[in-house]
Gaussian input, Z-matrix of N, CA and C with variables (Angstrom, degrees):
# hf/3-21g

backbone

0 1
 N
 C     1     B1
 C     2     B2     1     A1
 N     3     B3     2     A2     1     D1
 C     4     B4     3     A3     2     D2
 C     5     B5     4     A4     3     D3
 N     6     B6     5     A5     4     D4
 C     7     B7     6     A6     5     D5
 C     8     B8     7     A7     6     D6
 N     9     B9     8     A8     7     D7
 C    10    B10     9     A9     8     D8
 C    11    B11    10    A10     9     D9
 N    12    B12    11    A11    10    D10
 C    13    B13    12    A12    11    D11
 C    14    B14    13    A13    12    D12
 N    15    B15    14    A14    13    D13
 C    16    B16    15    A15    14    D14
 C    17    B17    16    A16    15    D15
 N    18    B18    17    A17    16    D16
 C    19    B19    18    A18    17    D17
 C    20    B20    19    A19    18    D18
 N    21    B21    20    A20    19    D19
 C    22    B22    21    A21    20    D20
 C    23    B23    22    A22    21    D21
 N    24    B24    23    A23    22    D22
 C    25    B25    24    A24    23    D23
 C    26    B26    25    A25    24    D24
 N    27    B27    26    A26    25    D25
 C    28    B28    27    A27    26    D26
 C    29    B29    28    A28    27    D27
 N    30    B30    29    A29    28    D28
 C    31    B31    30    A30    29    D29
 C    32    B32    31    A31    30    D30
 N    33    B33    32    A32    31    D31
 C    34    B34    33    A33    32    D32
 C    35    B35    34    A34    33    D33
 N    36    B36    35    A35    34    D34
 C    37    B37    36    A36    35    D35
 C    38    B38    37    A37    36    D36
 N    39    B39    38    A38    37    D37
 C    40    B40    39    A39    38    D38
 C    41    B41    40    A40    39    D39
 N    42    B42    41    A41    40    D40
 C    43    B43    42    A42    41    D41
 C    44    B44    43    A43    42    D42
 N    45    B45    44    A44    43    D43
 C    46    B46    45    A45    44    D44
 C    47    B47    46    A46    45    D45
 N    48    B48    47    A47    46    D46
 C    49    B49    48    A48    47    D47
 C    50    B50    49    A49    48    D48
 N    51    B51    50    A50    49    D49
 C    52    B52    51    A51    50    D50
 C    53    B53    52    A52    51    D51
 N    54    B54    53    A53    52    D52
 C    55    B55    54    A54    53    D53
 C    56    B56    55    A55    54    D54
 N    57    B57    56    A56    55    D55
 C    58    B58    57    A57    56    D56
 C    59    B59    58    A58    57    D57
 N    60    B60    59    A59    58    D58
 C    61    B61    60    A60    59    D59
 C    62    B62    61    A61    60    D60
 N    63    B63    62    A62    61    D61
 C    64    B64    63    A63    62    D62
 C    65    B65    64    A64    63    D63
 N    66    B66    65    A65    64    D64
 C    67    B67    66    A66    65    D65
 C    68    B68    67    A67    66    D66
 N    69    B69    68    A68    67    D67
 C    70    B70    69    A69    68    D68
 C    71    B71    70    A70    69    D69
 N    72    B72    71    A71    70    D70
 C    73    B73    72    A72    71    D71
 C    74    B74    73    A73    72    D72
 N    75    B75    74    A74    73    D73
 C    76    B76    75    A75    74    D74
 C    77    B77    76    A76    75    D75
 N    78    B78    77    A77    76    D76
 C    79    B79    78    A78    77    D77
 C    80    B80    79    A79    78    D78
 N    81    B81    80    A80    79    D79
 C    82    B82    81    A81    80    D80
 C    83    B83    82    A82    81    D81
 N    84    B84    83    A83    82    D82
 C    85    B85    84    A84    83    D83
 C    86    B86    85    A85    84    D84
 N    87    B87    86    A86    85    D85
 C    88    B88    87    A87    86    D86
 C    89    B89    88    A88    87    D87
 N    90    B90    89    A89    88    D88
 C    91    B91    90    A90    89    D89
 C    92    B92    91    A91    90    D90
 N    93    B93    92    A92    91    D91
 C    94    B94    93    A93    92    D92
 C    95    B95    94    A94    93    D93
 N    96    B96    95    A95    94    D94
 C    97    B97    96    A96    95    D95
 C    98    B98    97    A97    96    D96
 N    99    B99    98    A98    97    D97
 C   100   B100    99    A99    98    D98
 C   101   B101   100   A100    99    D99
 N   102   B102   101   A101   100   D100
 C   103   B103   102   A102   101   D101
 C   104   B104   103   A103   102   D102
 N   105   B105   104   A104   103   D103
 C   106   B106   105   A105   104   D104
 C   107   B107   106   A106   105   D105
 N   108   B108   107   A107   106   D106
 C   109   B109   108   A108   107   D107
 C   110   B110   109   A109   108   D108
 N   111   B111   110   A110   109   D109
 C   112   B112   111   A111   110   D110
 C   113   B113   112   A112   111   D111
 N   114   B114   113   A113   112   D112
 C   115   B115   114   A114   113   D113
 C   116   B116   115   A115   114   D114
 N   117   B117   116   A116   115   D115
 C   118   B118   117   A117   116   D116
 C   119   B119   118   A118   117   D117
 N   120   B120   119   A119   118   D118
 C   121   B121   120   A120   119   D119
 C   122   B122   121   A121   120   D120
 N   123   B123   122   A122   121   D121
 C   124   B124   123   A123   122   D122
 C   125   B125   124   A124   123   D123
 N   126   B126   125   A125   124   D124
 C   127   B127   126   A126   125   D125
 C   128   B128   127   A127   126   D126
 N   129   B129   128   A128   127   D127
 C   130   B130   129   A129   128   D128
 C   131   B131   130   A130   129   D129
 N   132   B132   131   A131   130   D130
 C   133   B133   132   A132   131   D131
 C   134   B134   133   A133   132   D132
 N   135   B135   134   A134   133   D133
 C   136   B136   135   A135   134   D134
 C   137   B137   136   A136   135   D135
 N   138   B138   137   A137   136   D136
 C   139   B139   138   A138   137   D137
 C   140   B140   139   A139   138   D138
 N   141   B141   140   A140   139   D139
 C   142   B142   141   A141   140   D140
 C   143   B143   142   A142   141   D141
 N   144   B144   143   A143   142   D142
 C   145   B145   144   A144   143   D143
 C   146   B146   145   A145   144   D144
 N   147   B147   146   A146   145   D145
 C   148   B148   147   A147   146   D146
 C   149   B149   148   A148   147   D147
 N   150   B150   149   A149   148   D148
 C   151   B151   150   A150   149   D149
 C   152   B152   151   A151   150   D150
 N   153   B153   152   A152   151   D151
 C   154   B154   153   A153   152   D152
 C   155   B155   154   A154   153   D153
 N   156   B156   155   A155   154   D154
 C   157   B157   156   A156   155   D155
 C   158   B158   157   A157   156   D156
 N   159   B159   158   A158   157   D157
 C   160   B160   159   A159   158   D158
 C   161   B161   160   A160   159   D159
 N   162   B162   161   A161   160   D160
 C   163   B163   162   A162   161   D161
 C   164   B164   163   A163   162   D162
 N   165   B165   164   A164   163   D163
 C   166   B166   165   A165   164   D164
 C   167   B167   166   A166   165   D165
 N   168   B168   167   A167   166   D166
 C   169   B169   168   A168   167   D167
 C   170   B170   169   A169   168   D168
 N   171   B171   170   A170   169   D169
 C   172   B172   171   A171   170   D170
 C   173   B173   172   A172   171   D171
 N   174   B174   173   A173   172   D172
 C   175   B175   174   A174   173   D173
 C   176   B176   175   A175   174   D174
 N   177   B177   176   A176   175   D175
 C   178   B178   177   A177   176   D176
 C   179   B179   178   A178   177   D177
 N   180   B180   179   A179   178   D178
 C   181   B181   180   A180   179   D179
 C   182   B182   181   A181   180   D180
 N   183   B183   182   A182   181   D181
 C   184   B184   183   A183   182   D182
 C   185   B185   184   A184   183   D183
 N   186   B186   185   A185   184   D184
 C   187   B187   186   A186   185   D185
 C   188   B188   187   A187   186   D186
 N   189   B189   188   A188   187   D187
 C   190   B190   189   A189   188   D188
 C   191   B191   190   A190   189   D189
 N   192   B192   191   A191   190   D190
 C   193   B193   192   A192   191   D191
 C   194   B194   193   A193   192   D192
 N   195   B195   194   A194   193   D193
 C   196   B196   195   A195   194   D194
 C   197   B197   196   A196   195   D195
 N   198   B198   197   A197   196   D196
 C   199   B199   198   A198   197   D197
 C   200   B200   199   A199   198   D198
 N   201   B201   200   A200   199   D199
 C   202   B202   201   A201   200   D200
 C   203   B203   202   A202   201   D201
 N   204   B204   203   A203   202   D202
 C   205   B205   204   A204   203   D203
 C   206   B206   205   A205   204   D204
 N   207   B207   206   A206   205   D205
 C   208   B208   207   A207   206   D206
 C   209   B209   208   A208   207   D207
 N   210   B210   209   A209   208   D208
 C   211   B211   210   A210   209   D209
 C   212   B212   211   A211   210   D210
 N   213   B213   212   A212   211   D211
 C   214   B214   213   A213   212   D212
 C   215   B215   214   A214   213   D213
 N   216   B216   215   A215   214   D214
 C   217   B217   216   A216   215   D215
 C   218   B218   217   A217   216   D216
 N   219   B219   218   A218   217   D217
 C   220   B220   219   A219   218   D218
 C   221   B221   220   A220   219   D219
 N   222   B222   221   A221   220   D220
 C   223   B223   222   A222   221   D221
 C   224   B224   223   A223   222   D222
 N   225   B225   224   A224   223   D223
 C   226   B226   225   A225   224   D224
 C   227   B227   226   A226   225   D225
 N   228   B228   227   A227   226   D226
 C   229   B229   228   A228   227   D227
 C   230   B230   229   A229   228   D228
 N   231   B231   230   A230   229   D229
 C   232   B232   231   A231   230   D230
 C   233   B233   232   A232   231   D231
 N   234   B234   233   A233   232   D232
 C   235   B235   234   A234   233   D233
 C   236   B236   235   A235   234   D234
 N   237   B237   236   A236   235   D235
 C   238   B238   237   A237   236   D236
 C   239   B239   238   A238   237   D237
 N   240   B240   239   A239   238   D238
 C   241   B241   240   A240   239   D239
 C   242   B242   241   A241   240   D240
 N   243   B243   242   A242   241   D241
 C   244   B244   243   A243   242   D242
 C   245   B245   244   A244   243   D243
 N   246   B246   245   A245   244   D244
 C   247   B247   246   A246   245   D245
 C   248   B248   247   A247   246   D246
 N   249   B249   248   A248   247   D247
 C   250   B250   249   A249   248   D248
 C   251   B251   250   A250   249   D249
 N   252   B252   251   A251   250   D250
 C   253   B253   252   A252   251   D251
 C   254   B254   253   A253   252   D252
 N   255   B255   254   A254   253   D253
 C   256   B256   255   A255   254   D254
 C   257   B257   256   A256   255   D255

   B1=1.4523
   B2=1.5282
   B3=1.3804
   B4=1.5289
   B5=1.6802
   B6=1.3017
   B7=1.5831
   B8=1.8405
   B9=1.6321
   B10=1.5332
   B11=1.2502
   B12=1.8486
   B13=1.2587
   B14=1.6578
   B15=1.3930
   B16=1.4000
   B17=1.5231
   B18=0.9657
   B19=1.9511
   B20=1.2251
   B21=1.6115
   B22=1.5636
   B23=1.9000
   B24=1.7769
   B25=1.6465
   B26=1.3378
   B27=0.9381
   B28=1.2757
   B29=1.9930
   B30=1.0726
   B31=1.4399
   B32=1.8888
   B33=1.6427
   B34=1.8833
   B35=1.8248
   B36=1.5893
   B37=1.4125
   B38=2.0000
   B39=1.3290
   B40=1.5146
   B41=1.9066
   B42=0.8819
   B43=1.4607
   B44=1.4537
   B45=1.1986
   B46=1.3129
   B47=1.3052
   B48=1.3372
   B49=1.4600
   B50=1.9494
   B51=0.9308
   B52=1.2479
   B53=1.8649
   B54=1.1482
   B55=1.9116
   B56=1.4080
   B57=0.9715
   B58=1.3214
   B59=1.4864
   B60=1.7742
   B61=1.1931
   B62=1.2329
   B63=1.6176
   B64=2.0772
   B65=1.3596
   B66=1.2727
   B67=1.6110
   B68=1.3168
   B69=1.3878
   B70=1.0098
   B71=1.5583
   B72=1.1303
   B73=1.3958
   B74=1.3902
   B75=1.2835
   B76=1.6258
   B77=1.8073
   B78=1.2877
   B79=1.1135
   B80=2.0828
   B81=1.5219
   B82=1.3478
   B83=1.7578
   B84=1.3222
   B85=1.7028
   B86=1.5569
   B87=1.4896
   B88=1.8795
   B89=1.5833
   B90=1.7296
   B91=0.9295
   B92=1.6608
   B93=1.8094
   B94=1.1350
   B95=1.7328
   B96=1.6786
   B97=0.9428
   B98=2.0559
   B99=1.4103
   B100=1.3591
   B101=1.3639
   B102=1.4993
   B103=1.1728
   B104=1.4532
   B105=1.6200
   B106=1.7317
   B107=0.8996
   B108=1.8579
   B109=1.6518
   B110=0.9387
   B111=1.4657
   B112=1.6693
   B113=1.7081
   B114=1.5246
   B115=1.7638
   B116=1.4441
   B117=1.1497
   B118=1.8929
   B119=1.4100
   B120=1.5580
   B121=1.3506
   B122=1.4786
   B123=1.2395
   B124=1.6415
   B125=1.8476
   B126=1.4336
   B127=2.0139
   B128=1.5069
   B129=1.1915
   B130=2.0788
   B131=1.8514
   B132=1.5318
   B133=1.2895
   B134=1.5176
   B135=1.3158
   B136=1.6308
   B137=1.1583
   B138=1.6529
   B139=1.2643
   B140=1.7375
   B141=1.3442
   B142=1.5888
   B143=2.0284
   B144=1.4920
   B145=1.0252
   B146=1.9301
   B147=1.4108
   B148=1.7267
   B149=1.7538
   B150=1.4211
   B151=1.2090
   B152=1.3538
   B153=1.9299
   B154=2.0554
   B155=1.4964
   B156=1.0910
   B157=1.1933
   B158=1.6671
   B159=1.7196
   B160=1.2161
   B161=1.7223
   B162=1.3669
   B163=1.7959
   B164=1.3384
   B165=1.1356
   B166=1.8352
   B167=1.7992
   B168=1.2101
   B169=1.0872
   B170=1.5753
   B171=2.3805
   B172=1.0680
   B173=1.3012
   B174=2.0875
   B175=0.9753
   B176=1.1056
   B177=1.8275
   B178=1.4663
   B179=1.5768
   B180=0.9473
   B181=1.9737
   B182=1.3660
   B183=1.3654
   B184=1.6096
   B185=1.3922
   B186=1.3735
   B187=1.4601
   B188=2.0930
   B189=1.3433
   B190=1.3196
   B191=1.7274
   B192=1.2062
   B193=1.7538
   B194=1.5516
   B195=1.1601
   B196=1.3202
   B197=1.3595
   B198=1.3924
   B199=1.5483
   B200=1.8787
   B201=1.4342
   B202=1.7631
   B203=1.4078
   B204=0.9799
   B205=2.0313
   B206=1.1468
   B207=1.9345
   B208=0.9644
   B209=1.7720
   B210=1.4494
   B211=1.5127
   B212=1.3911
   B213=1.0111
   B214=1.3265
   B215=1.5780
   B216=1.3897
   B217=1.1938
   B218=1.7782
   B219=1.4090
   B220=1.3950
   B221=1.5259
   B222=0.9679
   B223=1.5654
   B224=1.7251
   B225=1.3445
   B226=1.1880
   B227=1.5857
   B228=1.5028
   B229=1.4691
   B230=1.7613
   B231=1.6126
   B232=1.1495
   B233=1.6483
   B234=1.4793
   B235=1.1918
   B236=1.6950
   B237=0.9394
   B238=1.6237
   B239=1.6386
   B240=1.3047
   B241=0.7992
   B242=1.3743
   B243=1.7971
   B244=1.7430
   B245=1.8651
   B246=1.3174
   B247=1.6527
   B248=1.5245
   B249=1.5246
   B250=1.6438
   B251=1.5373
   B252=1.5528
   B253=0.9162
   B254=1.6640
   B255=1.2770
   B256=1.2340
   B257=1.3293
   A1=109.90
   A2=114.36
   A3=112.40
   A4=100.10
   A5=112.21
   A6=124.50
   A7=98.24
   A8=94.12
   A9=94.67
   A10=126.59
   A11=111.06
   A12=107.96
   A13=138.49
   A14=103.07
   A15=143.71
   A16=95.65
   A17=119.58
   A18=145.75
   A19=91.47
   A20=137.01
   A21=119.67
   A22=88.07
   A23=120.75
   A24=86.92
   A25=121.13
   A26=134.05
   A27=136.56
   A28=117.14
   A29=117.96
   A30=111.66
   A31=75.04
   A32=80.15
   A33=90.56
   A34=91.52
   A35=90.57
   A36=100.14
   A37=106.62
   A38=87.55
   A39=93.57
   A40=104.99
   A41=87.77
   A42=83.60
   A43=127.02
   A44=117.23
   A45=130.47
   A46=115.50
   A47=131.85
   A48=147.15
   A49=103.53
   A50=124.72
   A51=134.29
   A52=82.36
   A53=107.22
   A54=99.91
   A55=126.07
   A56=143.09
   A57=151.66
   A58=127.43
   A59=96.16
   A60=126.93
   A61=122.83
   A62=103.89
   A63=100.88
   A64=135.16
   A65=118.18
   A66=122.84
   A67=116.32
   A68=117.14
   A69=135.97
   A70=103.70
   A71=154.59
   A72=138.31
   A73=103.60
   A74=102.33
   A75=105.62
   A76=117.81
   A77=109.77
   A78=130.68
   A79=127.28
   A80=108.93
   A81=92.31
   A82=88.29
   A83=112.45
   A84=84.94
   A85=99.39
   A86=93.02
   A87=118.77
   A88=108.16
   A89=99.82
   A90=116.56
   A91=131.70
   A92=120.15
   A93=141.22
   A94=97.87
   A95=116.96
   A96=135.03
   A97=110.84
   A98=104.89
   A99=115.09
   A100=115.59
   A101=128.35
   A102=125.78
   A103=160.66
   A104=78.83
   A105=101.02
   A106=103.31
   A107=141.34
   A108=112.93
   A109=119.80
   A110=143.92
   A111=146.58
   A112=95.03
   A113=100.32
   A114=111.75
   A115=90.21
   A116=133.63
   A117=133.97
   A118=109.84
   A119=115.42
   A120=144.27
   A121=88.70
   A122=127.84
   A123=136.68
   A124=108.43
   A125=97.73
   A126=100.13
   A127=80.18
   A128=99.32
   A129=103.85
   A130=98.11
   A131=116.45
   A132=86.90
   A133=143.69
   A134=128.10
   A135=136.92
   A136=124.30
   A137=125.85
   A138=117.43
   A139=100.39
   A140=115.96
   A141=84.82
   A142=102.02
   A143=99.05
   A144=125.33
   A145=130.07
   A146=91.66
   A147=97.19
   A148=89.28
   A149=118.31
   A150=125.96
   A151=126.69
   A152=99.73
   A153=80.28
   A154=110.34
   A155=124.60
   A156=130.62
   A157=115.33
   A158=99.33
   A159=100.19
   A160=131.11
   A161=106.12
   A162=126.87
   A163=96.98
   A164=140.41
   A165=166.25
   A166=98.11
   A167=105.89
   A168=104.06
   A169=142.00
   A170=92.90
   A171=118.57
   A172=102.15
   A173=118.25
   A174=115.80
   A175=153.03
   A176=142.62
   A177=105.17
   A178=115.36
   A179=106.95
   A180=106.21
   A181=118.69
   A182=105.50
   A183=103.23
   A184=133.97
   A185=98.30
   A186=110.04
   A187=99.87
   A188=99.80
   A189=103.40
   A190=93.30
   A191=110.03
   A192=112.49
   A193=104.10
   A194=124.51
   A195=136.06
   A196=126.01
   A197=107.33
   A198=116.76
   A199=113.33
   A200=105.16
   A201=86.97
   A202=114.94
   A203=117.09
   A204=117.89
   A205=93.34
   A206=128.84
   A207=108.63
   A208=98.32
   A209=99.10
   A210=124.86
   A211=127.21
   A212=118.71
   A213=143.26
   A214=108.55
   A215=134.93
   A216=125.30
   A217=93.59
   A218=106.38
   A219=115.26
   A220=118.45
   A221=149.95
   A222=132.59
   A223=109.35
   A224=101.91
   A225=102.41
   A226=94.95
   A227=105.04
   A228=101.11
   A229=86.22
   A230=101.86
   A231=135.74
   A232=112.49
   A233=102.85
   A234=110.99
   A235=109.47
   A236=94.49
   A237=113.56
   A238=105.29
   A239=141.62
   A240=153.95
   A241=114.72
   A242=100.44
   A243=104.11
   A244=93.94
   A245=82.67
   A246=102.58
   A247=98.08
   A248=103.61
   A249=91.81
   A250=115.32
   A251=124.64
   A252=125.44
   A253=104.88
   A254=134.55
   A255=140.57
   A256=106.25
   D1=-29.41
   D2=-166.21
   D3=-78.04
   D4=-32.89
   D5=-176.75
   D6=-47.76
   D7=-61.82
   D8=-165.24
   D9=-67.08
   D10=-22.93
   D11=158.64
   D12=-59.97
   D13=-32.25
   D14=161.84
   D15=-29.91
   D16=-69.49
   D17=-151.38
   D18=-91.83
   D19=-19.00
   D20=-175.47
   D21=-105.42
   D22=16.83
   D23=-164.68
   D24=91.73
   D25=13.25
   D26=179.28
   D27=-136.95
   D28=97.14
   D29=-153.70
   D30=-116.40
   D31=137.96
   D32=-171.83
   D33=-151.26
   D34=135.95
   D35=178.12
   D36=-79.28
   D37=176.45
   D38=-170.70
   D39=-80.25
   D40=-30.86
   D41=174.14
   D42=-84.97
   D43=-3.96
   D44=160.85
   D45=-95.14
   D46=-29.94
   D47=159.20
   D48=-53.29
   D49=-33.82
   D50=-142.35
   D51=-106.34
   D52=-80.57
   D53=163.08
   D54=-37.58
   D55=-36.90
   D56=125.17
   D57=27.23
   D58=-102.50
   D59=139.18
   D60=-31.70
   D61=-103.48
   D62=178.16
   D63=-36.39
   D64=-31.44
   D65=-176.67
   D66=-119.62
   D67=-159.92
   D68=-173.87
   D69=-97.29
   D70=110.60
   D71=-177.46
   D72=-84.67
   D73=147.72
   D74=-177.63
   D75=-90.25
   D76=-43.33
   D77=151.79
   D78=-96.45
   D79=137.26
   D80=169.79
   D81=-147.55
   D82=136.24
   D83=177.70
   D84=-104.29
   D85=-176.71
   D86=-158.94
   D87=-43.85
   D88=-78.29
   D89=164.76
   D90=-26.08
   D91=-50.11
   D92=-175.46
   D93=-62.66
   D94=-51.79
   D95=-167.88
   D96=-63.38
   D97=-40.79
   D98=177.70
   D99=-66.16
   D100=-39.28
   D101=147.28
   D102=-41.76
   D103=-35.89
   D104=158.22
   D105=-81.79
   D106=-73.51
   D107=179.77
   D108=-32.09
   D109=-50.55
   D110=-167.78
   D111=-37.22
   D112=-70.58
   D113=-149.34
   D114=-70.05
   D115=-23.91
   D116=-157.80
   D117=-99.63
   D118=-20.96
   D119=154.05
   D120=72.58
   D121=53.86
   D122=158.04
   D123=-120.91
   D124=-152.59
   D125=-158.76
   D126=-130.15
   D127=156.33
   D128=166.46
   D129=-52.45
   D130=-57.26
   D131=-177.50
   D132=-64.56
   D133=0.60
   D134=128.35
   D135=-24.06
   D136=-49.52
   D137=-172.95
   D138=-121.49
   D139=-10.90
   D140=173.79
   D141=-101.97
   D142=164.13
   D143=173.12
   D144=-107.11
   D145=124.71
   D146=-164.38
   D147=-74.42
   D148=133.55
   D149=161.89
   D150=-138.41
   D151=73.99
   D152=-165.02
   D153=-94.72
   D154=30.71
   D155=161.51
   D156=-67.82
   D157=-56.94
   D158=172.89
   D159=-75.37
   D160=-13.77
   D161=152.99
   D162=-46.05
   D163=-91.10
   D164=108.04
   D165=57.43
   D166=-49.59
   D167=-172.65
   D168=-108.98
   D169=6.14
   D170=-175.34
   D171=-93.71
   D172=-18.21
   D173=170.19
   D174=-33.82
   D175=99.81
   D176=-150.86
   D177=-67.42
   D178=159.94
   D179=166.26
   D180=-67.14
   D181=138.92
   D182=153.06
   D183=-105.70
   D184=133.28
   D185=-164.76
   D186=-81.71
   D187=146.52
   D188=-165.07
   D189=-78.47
   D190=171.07
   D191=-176.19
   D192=-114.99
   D193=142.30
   D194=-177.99
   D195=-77.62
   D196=120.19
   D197=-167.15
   D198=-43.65
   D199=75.99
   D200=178.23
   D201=-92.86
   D202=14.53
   D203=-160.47
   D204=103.31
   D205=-98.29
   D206=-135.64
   D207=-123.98
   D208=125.11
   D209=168.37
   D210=-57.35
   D211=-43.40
   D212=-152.31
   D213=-95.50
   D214=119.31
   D215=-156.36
   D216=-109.12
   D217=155.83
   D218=-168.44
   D219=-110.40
   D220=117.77
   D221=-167.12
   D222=-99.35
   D223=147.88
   D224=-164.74
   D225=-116.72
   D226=143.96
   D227=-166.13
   D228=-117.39
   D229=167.14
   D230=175.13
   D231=37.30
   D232=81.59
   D233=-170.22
   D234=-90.16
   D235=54.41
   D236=167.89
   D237=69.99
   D238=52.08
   D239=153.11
   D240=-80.85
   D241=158.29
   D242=-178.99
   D243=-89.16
   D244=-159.80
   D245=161.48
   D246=-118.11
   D247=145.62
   D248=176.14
   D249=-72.28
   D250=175.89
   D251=-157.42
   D252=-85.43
   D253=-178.08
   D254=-155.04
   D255=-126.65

């Protein structure tokens, strides 16, 4: 496999070849990825996997805000600034 990637443009060490395969890769880029469909003769959607559960769950949380009265923040204008000069 590494040969044929080799021959499509794609030169990949064995230990990255080896992650690949066995795991989950954390990173793969576009380009890297278009090549392997080429030689594997499938679409990105063949090899990637929709998981929005795990999207879902990288989400940070929101923490609820504490009843003080007032929520709502107020803006205060012209905090003593000039106008610049002319």
């Amino acid at each position: 496999m590494r040969r044929r990637l080799a021959e499509a443009g794609l030169e990949i060490s064995t230990g990255k070849m080896s992650a690949l395969w066995t795991g989950t890769p954390t990173t793969v880029r576009l380009d890297d990825l278009d090549i392997i469909c080429l030689v594997l003769q499938c679409t990105t959607a063949d090899l990637l996997v929709h998981e929005p559960e795990v999207a879902a769950a990288r989400r940070p949380q929101v923490e609820p805000q504490a009843a003080t009265g007032s929520a709502s923040v107020v803006p205060r204008l012209g905090r003593g600034r000039t106008l610049p000069p002319i």
